[in-house]
C-alpha positions in Angstrom: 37.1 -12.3 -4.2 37.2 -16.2 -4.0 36.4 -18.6 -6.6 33.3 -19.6 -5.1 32.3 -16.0 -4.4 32.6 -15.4 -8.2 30.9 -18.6 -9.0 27.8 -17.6 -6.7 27.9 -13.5 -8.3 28.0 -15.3 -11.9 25.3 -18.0 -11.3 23.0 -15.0 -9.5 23.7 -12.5 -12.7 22.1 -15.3 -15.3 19.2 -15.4 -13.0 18.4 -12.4 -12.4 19.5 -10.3 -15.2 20.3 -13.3 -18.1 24.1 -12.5 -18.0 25.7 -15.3 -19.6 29.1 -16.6 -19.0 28.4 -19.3 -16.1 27.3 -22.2 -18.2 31.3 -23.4 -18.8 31.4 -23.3 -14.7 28.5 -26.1 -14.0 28.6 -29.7 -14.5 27.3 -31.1 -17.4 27.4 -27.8 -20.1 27.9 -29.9 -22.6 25.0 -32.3 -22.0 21.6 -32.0 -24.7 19.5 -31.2 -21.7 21.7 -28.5 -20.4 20.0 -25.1 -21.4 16.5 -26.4 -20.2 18.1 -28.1 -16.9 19.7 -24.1 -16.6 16.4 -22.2 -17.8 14.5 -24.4 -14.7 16.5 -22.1 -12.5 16.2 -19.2 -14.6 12.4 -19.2 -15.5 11.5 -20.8 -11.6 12.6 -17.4 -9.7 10.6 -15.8 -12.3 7.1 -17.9 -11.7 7.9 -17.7 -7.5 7.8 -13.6 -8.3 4.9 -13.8 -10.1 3.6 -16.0 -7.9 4.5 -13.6 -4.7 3.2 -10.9 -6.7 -0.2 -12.6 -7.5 -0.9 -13.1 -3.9 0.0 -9.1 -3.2 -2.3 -8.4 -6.2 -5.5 -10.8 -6.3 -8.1 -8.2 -7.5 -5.5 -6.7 -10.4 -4.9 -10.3 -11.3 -8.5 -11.2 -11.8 -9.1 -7.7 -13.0 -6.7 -8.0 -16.1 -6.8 -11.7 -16.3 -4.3 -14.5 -15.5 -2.3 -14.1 -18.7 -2.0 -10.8 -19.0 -1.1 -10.6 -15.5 1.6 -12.8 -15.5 3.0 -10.8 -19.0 2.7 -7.7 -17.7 4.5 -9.2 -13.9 7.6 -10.7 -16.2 7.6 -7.2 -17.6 7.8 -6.1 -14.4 10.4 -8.0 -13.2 12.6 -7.6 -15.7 12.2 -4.0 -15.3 12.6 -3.8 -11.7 14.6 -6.1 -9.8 14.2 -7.5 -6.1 16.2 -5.6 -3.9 15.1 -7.1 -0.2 15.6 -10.0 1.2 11.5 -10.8 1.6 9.1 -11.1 -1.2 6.4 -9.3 0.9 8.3 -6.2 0.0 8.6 -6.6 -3.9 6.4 -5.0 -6.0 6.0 -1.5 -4.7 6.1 0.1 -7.9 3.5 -2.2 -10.0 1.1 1.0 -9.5 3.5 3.0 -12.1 3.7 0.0 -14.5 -0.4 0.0 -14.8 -0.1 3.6 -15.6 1.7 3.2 -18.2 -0.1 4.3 -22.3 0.0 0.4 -22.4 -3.0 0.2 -20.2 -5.0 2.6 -22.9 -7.8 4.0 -20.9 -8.0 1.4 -18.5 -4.7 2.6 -17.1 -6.3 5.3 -14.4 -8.1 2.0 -13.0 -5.4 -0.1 -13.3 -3.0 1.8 -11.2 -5.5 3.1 -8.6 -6.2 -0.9 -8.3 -2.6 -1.7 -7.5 -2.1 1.3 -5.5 -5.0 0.0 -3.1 -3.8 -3.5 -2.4 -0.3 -2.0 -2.3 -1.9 -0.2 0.9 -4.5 -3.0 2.0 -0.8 -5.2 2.6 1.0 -2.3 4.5 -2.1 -1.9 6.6 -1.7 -5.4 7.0 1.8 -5.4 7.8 2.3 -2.3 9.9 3.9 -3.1 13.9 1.7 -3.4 16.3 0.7 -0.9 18.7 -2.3 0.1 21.2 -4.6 2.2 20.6 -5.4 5.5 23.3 -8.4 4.7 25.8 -10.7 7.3 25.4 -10.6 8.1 29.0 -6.8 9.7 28.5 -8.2 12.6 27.1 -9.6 13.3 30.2 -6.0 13.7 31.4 -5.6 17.2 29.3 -5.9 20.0 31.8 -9.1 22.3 30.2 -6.0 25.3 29.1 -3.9 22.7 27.4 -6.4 21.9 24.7 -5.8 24.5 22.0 -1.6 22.7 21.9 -2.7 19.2 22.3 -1.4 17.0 19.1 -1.8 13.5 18.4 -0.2 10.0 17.2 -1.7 7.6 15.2 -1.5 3.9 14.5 1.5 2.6 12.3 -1.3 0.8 10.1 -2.7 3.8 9.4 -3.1 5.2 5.7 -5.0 7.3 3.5 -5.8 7.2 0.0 -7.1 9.1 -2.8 -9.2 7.1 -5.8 -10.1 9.0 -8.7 -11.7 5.7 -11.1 -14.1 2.8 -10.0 -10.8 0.5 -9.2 -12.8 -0.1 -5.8 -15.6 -1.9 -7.8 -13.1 -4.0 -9.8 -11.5 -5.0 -6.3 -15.1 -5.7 -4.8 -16.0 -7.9 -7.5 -12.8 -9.6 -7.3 -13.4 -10.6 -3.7 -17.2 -11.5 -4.5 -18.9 -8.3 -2.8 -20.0 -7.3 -5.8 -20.8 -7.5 -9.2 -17.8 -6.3 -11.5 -18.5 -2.6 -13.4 -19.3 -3.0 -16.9 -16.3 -0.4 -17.6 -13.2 1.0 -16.4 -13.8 4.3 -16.0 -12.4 7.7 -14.1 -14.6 9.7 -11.2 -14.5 12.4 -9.3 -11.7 11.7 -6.2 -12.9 10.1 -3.5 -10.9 10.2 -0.1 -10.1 6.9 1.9 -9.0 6.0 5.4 -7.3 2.5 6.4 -6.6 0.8 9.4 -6.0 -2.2 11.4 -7.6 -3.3 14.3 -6.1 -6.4 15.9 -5.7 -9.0 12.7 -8.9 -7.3 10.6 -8.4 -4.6 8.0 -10.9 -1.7 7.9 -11.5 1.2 5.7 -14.3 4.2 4.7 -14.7 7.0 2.3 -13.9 10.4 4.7 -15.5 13.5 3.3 -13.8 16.3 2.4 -13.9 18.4 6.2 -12.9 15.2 7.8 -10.3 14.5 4.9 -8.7 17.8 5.9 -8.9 17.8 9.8 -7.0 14.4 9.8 -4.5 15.4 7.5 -3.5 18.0 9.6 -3.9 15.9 12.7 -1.4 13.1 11.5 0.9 15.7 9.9 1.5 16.4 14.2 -0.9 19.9 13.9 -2.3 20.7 17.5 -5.9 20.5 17.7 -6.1 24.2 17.8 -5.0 24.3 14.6 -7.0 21.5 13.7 -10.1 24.3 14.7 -8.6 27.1 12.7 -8.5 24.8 9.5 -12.3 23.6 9.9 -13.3 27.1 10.5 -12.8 27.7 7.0 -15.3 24.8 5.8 -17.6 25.0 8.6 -20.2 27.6 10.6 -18.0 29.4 13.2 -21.0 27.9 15.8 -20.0 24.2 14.8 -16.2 24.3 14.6 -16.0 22.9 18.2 -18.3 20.8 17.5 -17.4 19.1 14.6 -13.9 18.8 15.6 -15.3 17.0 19.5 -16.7 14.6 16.9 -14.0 13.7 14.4 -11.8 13.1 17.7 -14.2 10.9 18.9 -14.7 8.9 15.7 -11.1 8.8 15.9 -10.8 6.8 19.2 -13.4 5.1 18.9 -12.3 3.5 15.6 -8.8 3.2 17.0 -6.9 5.3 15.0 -5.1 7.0 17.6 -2.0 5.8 19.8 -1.3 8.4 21.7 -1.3 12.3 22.5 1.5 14.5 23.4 0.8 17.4 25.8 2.7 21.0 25.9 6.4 20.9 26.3 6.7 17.5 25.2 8.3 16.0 22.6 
């Protein structure tokens, strides 16, 4: 390894993980200044993480307040660090650190809170695709319809909340006024999705919750029938499923179908 190569692995180790032995390297070590001129580089990556990590996580940041939010995100850091090359894509695991006893009985909240906008940014973030005109499902010969599976939009993502994190995140944006407490609830099931640059999402209930697990886990929409038989009259199986699939399209969810025999 060259000398510079060395220099640049020792000068990246006292940022990142407070390694000492790089200070005799620089220019000026033995000036009074030194350790605070050093600690600017040191404590600066620090506040750009935070920083990146405030944006991710507005409604946890207003949620716990800015102080404790930037405690807990050095914390964080320290704990975890980057491994890309983009700060979009640091932070993944804040959810687990909210979970943590230190939260007390907030912690449920907490993480279900990070968790979200961890989700509300890949929606955000997914590739871009098109969505399937509804008019290709007139395509599907009548015999085919029992094997016909479906593909849905990168951006697409479900989610499961068990406390009133959603309130604390309405608040937060000013839709609402903030819950007097953290609390838990019973779970309620989520969809999200993008649609051009906007962001949508809606509670599902708990037939629609498992027809479109099944659907993007690549079941064909016969099975997709056999599994709402089991929540739903016999008489409104068909039905019901005609209806998800049409909520489906016309929310855009779907990119495409595959037929029998393809793959």
């Amino acid at each position: 390894m060259t000398a510079l190569a060395d220099l640049q692995r020792a000068f990246q180790a006292r940022i990142l993980t407070h390694e000492p032995g790089i200070e005799s390297q620089l220019l000026g070590s033995t000036r009074p200044d030194f350790d605070a001129r050093l600690g600017a580089y040191v404590g600066g990556y620090r506040s750009r993480l935070v920083e990146a990590l405030g944006t991710t996580y507005r409604a946890l940041r207003a949620t716990l307040g800015a102080a404790e939010f930037e405690r807990r995100m050095h914390a964080y850091i320290d704990a975890h660090p980057s491994r890309h090359y983009s700060v979009r894509y640091y932070g993944a695991a804040v959810a687990d650190l909210m979970g943590l006893p230190e939260s007390g009985d907030a912690a449920p909240v907490l993480a279900d809170l990070a968790r979200w906008e961890w989700l509300l940014a890949e929606v955000f973030d997914a590739p871009d695709d098109v969505p399937l005109a509804a008019d290709a499902l007139a395509a599907v010969p009548p015999d085919a319809w029992g094997e016909v599976s479906f593909r849905f939009r990168a951006s697409l993502r479900r989610f499961e909340s068990r406390s009133n994190a959603l309130e604390f995140w309405r608040a937060s944006n000013e839709l609402a006024a903030a819950p007097a407490l953290p609390c838990t609830t019973p779970p309620v099931s989520w969809v999200l999705w993008r649609r051009g640059v906007a962001t949508f999402f809606r509670s599902v209930d708990s037939t629609e919750r498992l027809a479109l697990d099944a659907a993007v886990a690549g079941e064909s929409f016969g099975a997709i029938c056999e599994r709402l038989a089991a929540c739903v009259d016999a008489e409104q199986v068909a039905l019901r499923a005609a209806s998800l699939l049409r909520g489906w399209l016309a929310e855009e969810l779907i990119a495409g179908l595959r037929l029998p025999g393809e793959a």
